[in-house]
MARLUM-711545 format. One line per 10 residues: number of its first residue (from 1); their letters; for each residue x, y, z of N, C-alpha, C, CB. Coordinates in steps of 0.1 Angstrom, whole numbers, plus 5000, padded with zeros to 4 digits. Last residue first. Glycine has a CB too. Example, Ala and Ser with C-alpha at 12.3 -4.5 7.8 and 13.67 -1.06 7.14 Angstrom:
! residues 2
2	sa	5128/4978/5071/5137/4989/5071/5129/5000/5079/5141/4994/5057  5132/4943/5078/5123/4955/5078/5132/4967/5078/5113/4955/5090
This chain:
! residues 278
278	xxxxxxxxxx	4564/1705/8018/4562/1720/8017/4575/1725/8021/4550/1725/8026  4584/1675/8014/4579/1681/8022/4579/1696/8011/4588/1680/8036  4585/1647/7996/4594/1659/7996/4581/1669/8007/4598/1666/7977  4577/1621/8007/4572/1626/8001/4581/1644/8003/4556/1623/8005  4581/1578/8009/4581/1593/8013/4579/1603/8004/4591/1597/8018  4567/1548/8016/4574/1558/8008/4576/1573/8013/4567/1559/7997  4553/1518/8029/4557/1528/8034/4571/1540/8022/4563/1521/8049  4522/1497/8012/4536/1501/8018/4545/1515/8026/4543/1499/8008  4501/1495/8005/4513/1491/7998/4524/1492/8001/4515/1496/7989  4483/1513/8018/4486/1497/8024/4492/1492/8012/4472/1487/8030
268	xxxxxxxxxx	4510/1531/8031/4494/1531/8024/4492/1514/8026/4493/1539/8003  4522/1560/8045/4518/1552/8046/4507/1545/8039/4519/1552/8054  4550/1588/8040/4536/1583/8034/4535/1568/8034/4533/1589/8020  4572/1607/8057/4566/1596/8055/4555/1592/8051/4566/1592/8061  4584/1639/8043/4574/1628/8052/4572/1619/8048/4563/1631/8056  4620/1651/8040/4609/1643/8035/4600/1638/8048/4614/1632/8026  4636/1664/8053/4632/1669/8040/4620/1664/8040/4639/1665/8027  4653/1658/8073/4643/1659/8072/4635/1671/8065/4641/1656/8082  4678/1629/8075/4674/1639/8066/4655/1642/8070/4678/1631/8048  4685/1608/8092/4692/1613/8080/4690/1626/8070/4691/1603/8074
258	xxxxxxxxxx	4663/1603/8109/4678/1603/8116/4689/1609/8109/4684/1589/8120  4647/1585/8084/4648/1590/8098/4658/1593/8104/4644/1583/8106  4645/1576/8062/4654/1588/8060/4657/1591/8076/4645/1603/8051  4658/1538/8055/4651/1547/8063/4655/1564/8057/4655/1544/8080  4656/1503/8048/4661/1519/8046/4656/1526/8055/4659/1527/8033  4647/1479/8041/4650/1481/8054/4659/1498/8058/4660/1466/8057  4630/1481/8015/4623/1480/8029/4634/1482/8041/4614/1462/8030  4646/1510/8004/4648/1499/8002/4636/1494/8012/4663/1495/8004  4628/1542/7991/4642/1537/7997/4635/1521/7994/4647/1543/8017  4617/1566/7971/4613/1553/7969/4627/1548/7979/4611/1549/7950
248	xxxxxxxxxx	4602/1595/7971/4613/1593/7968/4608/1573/7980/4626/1610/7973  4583/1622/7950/4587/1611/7959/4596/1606/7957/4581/1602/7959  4573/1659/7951/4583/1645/7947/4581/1634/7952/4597/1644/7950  4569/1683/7958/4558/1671/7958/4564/1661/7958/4548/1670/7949  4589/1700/7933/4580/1697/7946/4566/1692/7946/4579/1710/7954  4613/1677/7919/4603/1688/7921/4593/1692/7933/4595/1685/7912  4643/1670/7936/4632/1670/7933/4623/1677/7929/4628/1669/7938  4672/1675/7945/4665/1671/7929/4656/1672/7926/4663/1661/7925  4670/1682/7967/4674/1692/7962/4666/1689/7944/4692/1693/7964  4667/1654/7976/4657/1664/7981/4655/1675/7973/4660/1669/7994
238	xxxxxxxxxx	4696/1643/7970/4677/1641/7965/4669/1647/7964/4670/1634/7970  4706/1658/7990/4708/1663/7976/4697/1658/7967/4722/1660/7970  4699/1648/8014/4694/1657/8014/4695/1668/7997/4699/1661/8027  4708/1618/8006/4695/1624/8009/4690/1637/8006/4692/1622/8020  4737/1618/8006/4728/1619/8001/4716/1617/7998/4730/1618/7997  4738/1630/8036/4748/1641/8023/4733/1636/8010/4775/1631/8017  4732/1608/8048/4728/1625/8050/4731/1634/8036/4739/1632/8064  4746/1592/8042/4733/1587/8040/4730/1604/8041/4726/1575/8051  4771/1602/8049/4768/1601/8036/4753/1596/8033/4778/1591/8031  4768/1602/8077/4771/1614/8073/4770/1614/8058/4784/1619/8079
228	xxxxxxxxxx	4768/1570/8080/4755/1578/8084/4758/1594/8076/4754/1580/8104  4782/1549/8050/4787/1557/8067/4771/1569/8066/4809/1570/8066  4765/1527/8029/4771/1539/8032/4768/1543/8046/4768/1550/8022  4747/1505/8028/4761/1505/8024/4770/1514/8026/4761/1504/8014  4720/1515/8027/4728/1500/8032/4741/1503/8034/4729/1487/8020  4713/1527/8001/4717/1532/8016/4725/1528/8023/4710/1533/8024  4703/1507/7988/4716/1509/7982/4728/1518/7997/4712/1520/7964  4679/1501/7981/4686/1484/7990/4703/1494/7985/4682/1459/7977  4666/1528/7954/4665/1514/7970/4677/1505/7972/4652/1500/7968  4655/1551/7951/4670/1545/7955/4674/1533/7964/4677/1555/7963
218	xxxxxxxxxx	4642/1568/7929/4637/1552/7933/4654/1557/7938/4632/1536/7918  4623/1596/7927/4635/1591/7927/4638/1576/7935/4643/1602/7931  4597/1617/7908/4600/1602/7916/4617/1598/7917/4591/1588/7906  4606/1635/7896/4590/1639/7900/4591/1623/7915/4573/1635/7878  4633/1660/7892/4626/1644/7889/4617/1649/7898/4634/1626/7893  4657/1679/7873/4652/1676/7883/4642/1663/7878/4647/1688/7889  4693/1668/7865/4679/1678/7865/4670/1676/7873/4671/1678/7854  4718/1659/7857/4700/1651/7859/4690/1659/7859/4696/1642/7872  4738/1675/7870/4738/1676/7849/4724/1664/7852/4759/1666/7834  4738/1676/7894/4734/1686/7891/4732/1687/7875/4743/1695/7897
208	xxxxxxxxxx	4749/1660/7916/4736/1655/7906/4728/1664/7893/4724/1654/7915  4780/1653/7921/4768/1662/7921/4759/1655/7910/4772/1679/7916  4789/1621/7937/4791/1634/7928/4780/1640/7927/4795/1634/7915  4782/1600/7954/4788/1608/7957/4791/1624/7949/4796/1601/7959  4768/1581/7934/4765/1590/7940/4768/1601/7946/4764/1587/7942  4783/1587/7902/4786/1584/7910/4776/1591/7922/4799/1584/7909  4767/1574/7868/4766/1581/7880/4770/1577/7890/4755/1584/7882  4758/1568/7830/4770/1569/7848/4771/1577/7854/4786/1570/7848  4726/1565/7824/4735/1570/7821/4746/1567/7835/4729/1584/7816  4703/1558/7800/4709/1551/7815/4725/1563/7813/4714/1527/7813
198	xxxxxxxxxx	4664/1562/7799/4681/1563/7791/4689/1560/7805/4687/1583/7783  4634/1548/7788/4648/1543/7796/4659/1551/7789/4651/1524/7794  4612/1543/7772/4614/1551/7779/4627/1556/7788/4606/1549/7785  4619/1521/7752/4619/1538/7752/4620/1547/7760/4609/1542/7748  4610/1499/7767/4625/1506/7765/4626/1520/7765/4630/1503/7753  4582/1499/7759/4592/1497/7776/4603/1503/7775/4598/1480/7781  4580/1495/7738/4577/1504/7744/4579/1507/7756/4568/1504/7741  4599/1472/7729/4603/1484/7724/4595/1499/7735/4598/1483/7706  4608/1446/7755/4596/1454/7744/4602/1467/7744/4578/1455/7750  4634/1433/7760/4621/1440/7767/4616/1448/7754/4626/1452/7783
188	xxxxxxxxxx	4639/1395/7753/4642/1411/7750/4627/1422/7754/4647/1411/7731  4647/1367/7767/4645/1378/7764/4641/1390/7763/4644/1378/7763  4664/1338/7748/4668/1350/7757/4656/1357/7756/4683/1360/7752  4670/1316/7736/4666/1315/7749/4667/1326/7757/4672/1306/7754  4651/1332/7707/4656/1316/7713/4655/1319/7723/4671/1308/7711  4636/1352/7721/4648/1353/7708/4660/1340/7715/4658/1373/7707  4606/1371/7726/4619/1363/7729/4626/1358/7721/4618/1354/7736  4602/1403/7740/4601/1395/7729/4612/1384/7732/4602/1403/7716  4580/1418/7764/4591/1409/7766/4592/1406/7748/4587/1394/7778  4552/1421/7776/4565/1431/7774/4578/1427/7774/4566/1440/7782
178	xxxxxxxxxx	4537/1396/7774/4532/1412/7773/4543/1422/7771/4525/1417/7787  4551/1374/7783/4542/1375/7766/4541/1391/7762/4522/1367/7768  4556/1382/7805/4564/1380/7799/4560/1381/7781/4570/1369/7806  4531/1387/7822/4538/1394/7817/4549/1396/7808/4539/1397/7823  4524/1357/7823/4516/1366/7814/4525/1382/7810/4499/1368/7823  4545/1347/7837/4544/1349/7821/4535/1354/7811/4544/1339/7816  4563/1372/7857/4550/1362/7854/4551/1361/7841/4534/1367/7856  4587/1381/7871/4581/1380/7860/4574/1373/7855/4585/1380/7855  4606/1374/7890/4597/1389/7894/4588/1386/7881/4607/1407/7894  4627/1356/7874/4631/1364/7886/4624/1376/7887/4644/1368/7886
168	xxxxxxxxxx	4627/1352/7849/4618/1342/7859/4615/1351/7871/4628/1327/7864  4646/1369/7838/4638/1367/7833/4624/1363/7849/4644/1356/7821  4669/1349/7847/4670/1362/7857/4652/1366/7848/4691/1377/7853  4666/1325/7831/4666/1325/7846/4665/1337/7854/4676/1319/7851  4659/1331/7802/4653/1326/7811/4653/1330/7827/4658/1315/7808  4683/1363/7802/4681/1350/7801/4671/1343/7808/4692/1345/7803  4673/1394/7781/4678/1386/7800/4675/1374/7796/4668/1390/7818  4682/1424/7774/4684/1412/7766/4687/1404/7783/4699/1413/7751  4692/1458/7774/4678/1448/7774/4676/1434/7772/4670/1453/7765  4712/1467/7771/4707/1458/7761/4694/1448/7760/4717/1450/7759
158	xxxxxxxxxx	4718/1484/7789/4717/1492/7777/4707/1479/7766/4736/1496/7770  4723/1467/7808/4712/1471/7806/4707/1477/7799/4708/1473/7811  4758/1460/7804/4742/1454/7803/4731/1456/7804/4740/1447/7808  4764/1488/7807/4761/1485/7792/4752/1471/7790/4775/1483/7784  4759/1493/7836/4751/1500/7823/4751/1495/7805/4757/1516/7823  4780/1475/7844/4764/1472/7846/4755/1480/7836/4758/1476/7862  4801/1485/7833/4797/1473/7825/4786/1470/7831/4807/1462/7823  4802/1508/7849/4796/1510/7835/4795/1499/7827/4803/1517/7827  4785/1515/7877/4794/1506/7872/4791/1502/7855/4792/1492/7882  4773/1535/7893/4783/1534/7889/4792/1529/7883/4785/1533/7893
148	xxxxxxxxxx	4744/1539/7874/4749/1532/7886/4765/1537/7884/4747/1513/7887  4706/1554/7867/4718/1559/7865/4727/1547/7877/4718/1579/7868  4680/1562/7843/4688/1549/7852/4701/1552/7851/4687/1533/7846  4652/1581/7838/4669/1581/7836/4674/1570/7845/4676/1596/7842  4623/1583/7820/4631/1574/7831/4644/1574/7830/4628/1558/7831  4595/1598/7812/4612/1596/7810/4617/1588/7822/4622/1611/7810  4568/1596/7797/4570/1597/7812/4588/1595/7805/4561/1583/7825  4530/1613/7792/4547/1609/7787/4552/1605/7801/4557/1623/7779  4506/1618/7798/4511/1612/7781/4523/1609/7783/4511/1622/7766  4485/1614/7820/4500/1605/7817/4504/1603/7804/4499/1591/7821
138	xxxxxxxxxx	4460/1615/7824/4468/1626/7818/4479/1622/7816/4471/1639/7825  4432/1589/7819/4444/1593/7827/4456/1599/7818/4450/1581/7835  4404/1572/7819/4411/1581/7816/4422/1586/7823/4403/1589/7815  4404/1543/7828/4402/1544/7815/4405/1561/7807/4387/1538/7813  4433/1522/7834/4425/1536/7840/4419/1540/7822/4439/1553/7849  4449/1500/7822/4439/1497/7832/4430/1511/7836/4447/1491/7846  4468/1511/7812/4464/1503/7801/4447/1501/7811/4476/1486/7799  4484/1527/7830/4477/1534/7818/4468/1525/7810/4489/1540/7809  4493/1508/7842/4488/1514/7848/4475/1522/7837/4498/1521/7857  4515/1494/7826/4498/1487/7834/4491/1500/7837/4499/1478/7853
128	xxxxxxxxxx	4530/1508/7820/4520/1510/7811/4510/1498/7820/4526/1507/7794  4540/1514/7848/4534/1528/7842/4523/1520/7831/4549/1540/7834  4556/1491/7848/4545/1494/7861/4535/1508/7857/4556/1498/7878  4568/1491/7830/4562/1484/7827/4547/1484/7837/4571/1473/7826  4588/1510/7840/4583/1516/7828/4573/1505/7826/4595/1519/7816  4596/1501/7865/4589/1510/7868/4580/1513/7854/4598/1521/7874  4610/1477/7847/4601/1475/7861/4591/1485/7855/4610/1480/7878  4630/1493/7844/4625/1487/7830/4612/1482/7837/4635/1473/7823  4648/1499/7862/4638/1510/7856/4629/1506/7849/4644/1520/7848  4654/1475/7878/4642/1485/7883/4634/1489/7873/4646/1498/7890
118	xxxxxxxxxx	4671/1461/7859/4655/1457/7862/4644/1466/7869/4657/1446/7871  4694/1466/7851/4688/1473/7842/4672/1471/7851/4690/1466/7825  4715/1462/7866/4717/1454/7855/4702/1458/7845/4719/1437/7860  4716/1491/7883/4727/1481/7884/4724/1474/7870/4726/1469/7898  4713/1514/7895/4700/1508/7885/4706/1492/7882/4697/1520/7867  4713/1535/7911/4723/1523/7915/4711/1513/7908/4728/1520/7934  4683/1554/7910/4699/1556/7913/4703/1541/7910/4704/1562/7930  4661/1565/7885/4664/1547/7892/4679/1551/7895/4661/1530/7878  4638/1589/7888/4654/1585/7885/4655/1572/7891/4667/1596/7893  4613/1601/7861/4619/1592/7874/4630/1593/7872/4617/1578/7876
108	xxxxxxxxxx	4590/1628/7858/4612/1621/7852/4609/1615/7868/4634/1641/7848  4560/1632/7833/4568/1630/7846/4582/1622/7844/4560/1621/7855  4533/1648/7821/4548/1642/7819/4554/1642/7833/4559/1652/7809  4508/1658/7832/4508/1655/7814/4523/1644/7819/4511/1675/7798  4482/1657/7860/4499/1662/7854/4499/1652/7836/4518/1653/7870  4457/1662/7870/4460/1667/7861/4473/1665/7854/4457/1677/7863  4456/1659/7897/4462/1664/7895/4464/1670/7880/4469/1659/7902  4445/1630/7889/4441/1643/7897/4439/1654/7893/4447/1647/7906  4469/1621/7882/4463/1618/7871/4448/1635/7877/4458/1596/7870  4485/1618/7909/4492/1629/7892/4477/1628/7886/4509/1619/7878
98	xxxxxxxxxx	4469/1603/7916/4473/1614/7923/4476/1623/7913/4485/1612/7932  4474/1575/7906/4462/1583/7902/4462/1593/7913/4447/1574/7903  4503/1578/7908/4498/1580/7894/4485/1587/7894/4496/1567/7887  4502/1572/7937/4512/1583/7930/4505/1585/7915/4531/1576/7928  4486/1548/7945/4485/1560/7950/4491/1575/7945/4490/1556/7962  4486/1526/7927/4478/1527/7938/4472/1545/7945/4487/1519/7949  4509/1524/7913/4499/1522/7905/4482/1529/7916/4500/1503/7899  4530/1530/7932/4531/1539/7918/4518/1540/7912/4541/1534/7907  4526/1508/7950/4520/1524/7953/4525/1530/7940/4527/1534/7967  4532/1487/7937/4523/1489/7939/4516/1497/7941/4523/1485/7941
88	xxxxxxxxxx	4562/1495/7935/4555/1491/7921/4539/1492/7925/4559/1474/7915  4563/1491/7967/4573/1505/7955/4564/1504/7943/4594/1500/7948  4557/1461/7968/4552/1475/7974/4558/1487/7969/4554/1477/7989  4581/1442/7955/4567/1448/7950/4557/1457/7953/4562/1442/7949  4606/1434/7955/4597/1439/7971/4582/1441/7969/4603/1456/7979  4613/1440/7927/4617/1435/7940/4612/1443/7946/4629/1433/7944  4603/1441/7899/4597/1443/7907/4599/1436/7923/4587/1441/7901  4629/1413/7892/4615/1425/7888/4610/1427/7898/4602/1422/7879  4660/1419/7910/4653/1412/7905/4642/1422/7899/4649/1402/7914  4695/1417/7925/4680/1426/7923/4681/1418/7911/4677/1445/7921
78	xxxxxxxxxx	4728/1423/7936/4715/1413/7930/4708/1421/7929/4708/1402/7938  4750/1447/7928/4742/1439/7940/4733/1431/7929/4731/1451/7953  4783/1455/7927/4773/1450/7917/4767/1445/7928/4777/1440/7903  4808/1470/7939/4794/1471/7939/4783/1465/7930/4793/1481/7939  4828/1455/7934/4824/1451/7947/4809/1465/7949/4843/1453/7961  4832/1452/7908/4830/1441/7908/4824/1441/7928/4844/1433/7902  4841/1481/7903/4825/1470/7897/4821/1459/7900/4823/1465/7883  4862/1485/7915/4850/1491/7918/4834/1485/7916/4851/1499/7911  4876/1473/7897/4873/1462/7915/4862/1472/7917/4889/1462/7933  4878/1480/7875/4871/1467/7876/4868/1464/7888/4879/1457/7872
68	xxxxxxxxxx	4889/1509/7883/4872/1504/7876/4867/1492/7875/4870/1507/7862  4914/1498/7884/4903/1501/7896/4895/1504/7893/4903/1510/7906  4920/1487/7862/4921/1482/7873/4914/1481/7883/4927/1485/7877  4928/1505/7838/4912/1499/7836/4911/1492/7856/4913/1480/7817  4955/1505/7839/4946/1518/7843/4930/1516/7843/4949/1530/7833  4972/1482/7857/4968/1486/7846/4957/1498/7850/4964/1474/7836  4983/1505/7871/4990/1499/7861/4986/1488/7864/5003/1500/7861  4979/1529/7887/4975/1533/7876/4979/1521/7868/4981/1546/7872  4992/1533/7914/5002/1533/7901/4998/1533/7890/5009/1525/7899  4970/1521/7926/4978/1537/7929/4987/1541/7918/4989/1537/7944
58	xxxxxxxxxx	4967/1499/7915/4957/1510/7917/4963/1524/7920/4948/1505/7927  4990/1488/7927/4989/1488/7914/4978/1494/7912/4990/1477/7909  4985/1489/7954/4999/1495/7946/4995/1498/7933/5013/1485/7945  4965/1471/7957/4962/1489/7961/4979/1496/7954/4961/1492/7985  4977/1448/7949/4958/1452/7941/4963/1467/7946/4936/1442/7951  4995/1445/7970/4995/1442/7957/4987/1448/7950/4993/1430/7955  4978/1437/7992/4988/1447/7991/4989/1451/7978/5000/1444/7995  4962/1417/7983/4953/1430/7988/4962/1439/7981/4949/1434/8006  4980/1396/7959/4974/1398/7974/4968/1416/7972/4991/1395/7989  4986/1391/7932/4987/1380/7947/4980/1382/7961/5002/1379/7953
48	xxxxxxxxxx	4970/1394/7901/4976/1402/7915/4977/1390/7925/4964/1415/7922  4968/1387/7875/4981/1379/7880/4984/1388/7894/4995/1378/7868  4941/1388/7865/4946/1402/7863/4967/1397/7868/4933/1416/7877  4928/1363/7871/4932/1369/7858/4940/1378/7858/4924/1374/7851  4931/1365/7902/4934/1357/7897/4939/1362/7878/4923/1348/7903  4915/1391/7900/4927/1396/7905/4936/1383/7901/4926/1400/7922  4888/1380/7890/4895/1394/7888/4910/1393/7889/4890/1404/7899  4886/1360/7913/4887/1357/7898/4890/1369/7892/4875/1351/7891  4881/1375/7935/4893/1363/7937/4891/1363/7920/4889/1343/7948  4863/1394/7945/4875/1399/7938/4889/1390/7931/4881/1406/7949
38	xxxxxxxxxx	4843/1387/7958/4841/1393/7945/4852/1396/7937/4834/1404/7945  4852/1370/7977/4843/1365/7965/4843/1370/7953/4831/1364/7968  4868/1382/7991/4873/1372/7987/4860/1369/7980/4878/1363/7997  4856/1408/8001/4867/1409/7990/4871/1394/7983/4880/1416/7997  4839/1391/8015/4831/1402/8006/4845/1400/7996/4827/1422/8014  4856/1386/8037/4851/1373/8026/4845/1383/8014/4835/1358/8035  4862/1409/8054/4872/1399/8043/4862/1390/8036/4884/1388/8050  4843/1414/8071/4838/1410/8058/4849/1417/8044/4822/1416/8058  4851/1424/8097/4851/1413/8093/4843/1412/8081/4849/1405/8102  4839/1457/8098/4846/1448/8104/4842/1434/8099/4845/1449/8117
28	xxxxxxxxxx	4819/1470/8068/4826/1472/8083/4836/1456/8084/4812/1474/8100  4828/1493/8042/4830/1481/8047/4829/1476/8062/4842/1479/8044  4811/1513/8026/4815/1513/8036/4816/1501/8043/4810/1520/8040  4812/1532/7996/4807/1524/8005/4815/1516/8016/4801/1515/7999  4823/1554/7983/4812/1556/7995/4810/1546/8005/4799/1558/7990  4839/1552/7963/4823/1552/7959/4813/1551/7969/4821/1541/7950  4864/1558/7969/4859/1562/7956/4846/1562/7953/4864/1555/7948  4863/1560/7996/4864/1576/7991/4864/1572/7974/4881/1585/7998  4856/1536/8001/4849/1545/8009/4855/1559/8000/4853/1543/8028  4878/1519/7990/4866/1520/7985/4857/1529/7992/4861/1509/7983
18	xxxxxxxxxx	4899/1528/8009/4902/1529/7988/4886/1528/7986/4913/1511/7977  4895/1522/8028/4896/1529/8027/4894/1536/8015/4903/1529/8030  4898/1492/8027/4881/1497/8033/4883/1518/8027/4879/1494/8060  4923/1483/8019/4910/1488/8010/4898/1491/8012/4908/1481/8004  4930/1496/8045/4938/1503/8033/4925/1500/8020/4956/1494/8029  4927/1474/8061/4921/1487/8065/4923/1496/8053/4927/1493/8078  4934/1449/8045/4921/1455/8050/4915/1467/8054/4919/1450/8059  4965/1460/8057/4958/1462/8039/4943/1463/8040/4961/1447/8026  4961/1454/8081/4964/1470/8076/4959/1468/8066/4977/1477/8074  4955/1427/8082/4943/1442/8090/4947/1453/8083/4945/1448/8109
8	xxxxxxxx	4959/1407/8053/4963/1414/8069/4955/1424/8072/4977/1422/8070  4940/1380/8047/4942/1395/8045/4946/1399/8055/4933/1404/8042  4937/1353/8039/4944/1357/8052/4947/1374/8047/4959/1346/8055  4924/1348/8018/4920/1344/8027/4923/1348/8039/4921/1335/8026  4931/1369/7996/4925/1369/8007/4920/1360/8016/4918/1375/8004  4957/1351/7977/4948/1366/7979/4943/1368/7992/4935/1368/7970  4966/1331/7960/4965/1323/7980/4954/1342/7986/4995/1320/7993  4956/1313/7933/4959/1326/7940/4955/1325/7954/4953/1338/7933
């Protein structure tokens, strides 16, 4: 299939288009190759020839599964355990034994753009260190909602189930013995890890309003991607999520600055997070 190597500008401009009003994100200039990687075997199977082609037949509904595939296929990002590891380290450092203070019994994280399952499962493994290590602390419960756009990313993380190599990816083996079971060459996250985890489909762009509210909202390496007036939009509905006091967890190269001032910046030596403002 000859597809994108040579994308015309209009169609280029036509699918920067298509994907900015279905899911926000925001293509700039020259990164035709983006569509040519994620889209060449898709569209190869599917018997499309070209860009043009792919947006007709999205418009036409034919086939109707279509544009849920290119959707998925041009937002699925990498991530790993405990990527960046400052986010994981102030939960245990500074947010928990805060709550713990504080006295708090239960707490709702949200993991936005949770993609193949690793944040939340992360954050739920970063909780039972935590609890395993303090010898008193109010932390009886905690919920974790993981919410992405892309529902064959949610059903892989519905299953908890990772191979050696993504496995490897953030995961010591002492931790792997610890919350992990394995099953020949795959494996599977411990039941008490899990539990905590429901995942559900979420477009950012839509209201947030059937989640409820949260004590922590993780949204990292995802900002990136979206026009300034949408980083605005959603930020300041985060804000709305929150309980008060909240935190809220961006990427290392994110920011709210310039986008939203809801939130202050809290510096620790784990790193830089923020904090729903009085």
């Amino acid at each position: 299939m000859s597809m994108t190597k040579n994308i015309a500008p209009e169609d280029y401009r036509k699918f920067k288009g298509f994907l900015e009003k279905a899911c926000g994100i925001t293509l700039g200039e020259g990164k035709q190759y983006l569509i040519v990687s994620r889209l060449t075997k898709l569209l190869r199977n599917e018997g499309v020839s070209s860009v043009s082609e792919l947006l007709t037949a999205i418009e036409l509904g034919q086939p109707q599964y279509l544009r849920d595939f290119v959707i998925d296929a041009m937002t699925t990002n990498e991530t790993s355990w405990f990527r960046d590891r400052s986010p994981f380290e102030a939960l245990a450092t500074d947010v928990f034994p805060l709550w713990d203070k504080e006295k708090k019994r239960q707490c709702k994280i949200w993991s936005a753009a949770c993609s193949s399952g690793q944040e939340p499962y992360t954050i739920s493994i970063a909780l039972s260190e935590y609890k395993a290590i303090t010898t008193v602390t109010t932390l009886n419960s905690a919920s974790i909602i993981a919410t992405d756009i892309s529902a064959s990313m949610l059903q892989e993380a519905k299953q908890a189930e990772y191979d050696e190599n993504i496995v490897g990816r953030g995961i010591s083996s002492k931790r792997k013995q610890q919350f992990f079971k394995q099953n020949g060459g795959r494996w599977i996250v411990a039941d008490d890890i899990r539990k905590r985890v429901s995942f559900k489909e979420q477009n950012l762009l839509s209201s947030y309003d059937s989640l409820g509210k949260f004590d922590i909202i993780f949204c990292r390496n995802v900002l990136i991607y979206f026009a300034a007036e949408r980083k605005t939009d959603i930020l300041n509905r985060m804000a709305r999520a929150l309980n008060p006091g909240g935190f809220l967890f961006l990427g290392a190269s994110e920011t709210v600055m310039g986008y939203s001032d809801a939130f202050e910046m809290k510096r620790s030596a784990s790193g830089v997070y923020y904090r729903l403002k009085d």
